[in-house]
C-alpha positions in Angstrom: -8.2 15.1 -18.7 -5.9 16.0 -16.1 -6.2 19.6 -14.2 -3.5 20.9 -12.2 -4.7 23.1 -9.7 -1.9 25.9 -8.4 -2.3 28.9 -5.7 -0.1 31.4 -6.4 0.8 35.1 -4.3 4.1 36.8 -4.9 6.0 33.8 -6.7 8.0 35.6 -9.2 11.1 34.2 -8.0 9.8 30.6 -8.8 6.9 29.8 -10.7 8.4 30.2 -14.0 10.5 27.3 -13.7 7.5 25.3 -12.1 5.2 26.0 -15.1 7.7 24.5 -17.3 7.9 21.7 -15.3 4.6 21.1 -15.5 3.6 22.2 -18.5 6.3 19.7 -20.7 4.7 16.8 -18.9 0.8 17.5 -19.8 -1.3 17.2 -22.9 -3.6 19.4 -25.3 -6.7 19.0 -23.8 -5.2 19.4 -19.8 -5.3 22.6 -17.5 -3.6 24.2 -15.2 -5.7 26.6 -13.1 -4.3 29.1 -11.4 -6.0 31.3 -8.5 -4.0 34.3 -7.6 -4.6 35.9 -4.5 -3.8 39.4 -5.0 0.0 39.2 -6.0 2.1 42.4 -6.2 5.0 41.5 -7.8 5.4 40.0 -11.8 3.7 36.9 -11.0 0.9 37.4 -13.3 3.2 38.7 -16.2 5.3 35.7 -16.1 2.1 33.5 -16.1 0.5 35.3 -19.2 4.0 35.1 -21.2 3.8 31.2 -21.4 0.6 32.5 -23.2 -0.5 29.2 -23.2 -4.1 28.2 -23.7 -4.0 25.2 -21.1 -3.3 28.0 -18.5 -6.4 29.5 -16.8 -5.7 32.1 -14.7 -8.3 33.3 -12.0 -7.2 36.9 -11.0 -8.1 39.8 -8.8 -8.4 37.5 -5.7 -8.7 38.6 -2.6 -8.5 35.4 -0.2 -6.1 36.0 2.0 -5.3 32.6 2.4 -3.7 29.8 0.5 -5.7 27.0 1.5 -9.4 29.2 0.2 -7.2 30.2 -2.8 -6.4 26.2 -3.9 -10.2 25.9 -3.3 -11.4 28.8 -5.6 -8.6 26.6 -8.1 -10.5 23.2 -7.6 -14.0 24.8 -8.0 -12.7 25.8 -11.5 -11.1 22.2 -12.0 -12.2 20.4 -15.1 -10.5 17.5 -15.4 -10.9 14.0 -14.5 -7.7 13.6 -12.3 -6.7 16.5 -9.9 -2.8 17.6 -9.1 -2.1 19.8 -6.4 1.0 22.0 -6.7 2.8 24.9 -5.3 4.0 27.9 -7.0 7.9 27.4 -6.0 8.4 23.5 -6.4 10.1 21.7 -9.1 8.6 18.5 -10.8 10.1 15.6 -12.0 9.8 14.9 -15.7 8.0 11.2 -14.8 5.8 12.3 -12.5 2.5 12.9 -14.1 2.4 9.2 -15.9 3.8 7.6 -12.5 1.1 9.3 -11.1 -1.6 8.1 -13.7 -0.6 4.7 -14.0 -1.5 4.5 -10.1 -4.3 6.7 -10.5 -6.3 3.8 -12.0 -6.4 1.7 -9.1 -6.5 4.2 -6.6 -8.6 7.4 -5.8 -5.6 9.1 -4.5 -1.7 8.9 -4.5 1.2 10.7 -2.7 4.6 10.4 -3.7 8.1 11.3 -2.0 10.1 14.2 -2.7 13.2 15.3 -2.5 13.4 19.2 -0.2 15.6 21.7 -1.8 16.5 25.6 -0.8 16.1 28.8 -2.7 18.4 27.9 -5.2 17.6 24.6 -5.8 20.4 22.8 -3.2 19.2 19.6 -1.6 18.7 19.8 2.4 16.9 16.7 2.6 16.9 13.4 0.3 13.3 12.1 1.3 10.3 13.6 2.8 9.3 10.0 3.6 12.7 9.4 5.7 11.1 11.6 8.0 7.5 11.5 7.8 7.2 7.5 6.9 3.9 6.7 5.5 1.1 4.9 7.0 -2.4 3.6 6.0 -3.7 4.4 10.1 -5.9 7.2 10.4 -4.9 8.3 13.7 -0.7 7.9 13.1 -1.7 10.2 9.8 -3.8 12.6 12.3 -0.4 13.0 14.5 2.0 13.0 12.4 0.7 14.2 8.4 2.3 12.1 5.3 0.0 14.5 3.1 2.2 16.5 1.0 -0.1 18.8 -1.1 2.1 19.3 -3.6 2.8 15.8 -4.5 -0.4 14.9 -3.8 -2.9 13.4 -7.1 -6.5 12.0 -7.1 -9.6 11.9 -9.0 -12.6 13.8 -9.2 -15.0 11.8 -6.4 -12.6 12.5 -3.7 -12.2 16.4 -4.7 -16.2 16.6 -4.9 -16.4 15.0 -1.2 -13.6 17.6 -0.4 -15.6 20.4 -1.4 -16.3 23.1 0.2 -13.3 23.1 2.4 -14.3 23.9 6.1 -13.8 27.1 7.5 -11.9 25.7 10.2 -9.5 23.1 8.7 -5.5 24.6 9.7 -4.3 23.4 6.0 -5.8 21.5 2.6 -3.4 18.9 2.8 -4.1 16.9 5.5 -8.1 17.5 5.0 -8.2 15.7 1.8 -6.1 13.1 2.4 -7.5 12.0 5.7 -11.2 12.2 3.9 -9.8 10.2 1.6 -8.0 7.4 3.7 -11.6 7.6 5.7 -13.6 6.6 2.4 -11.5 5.5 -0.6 -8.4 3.3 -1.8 -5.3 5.7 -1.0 -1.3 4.6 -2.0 1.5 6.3 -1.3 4.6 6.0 -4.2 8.4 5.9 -2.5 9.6 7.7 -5.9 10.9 10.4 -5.2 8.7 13.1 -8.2 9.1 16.6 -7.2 11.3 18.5 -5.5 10.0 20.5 -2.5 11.3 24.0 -1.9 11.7 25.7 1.7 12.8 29.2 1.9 11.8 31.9 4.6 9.2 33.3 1.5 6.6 29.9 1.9 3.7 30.4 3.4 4.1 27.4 5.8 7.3 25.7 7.1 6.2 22.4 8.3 9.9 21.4 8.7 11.3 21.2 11.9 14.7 19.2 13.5 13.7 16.6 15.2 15.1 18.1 18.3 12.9 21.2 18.2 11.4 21.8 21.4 7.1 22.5 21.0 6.5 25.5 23.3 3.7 25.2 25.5 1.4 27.2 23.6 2.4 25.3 20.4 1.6 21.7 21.9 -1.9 22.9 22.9 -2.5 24.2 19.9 -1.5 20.9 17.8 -4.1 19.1 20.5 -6.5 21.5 19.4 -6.3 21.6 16.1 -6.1 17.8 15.6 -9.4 17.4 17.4 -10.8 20.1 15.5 -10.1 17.7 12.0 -11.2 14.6 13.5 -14.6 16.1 14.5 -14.6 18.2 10.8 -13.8 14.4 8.8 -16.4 12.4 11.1 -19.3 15.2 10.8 -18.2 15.2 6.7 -18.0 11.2 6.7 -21.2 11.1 8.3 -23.4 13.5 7.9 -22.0 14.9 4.5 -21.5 18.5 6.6 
């Protein structure tokens, strides 16, 4: 049984099209579990109208915060294999058997994506072209190959995910550096979902490669990088 686990908060303009992406791809007995977080707009209408009984739809949230909304999703999570998506992406019609067939050898996998704008027009061709994978836990520490959205793994690593710290700056990069710490991790060059930026996402995590950190900025990436590596050794340790 597959769950796929979605946040959602004001993604009217996109979700629709996601859920049919995902839905065409998934069987009778999967899920998709969706935590809202107090949207204002028609999200929640255009979720019931699939009126689709593999949609579970956790409403009146009132998180604040994506990363504790995907968590209220996973705690809900049924299924053997866990997919992570966003509300506004677009996946690729191979992508959940890819996924699977790699799922059995390995506890998690991350594909490339393509990065599209608003309306669906391609401003980058890979993810990976810029943020190359690696299998070293301290070049994925600086420089994150963790793409929640095309990220996939099974239920051990989700239950050693779980609860999220309070202090962790994004889901992504927690669970896949747990993971690379204490399971069999691969990362597929496919290209299986299309990743959309638009001045609505929460995060923008894309910058030119000429962008210039302000001070502020670079102290805070030290920071916050020290903060995860102390938050995965005291959870790889001590189970905290």
């Amino acid at each position: 049984m597959i769950s796929v686990c979605i946040p959602t908060y004001n993604g009217e303009k996109f979700i629709f099209q996601q859920l049919q992406s995902i839905l065409s791809q998934l069987q009778q007995d999967d899920e998709v579990v969706i935590s809202d977080d107090s949207s204002t707009d028609n999200t929640i209408h255009i979720i019931k109208s699939f009126n689709d009984h593999r949609i579970v739809l956790l409403g009146n949230n009132k998180f604040y915060s994506p990363i504790f909304n995907l968590e209220n999703a996973l705690k809900h999570a049924k299924g053997d294999y866990i997919f992570l998506s966003d509300q506004d992406d677009i996946w690729e019609q191979n992508k959940v058997i890819t996924f699977l067939n790699h799922l059995k050898s390995f506890e998690l996998v991350v594909s490339d994506c393509k990065i599209i704008d608003k309306n669906g027009n391609l401003l980058k061709k890979s993810l990976f072209e810029r943020t190359k994978p690696t299998y070293n836990f301290f070049t994925c520490l600086y420089r994150n190959p963790f793409l929640g959205n095309a990220m996939a793994f099974n239920r051990t690593i989700m239950n050693k995910a779980l609860p999220f710290p309070k202090k962790i700056i994004m889901h992504d990069i927690w669970i896949g550096l747990l993971a690379l710490k204490t399971a069999k991790i691969y990362f597929i060059e496919e290209k299986l979902s299309s990743w959309r930026r638009h001045e609505q996402n929460v995060t923008n995590s894309i910058q030119k490669s000429d962008d210039k950190l302000s001070e502020y900025s670079f102290f805070f990436k030290i920071k916050y990088r020290f903060i995860m590596l102390v938050l995965i050794f005291k959870r790889v340790i001590f189970k905290s």
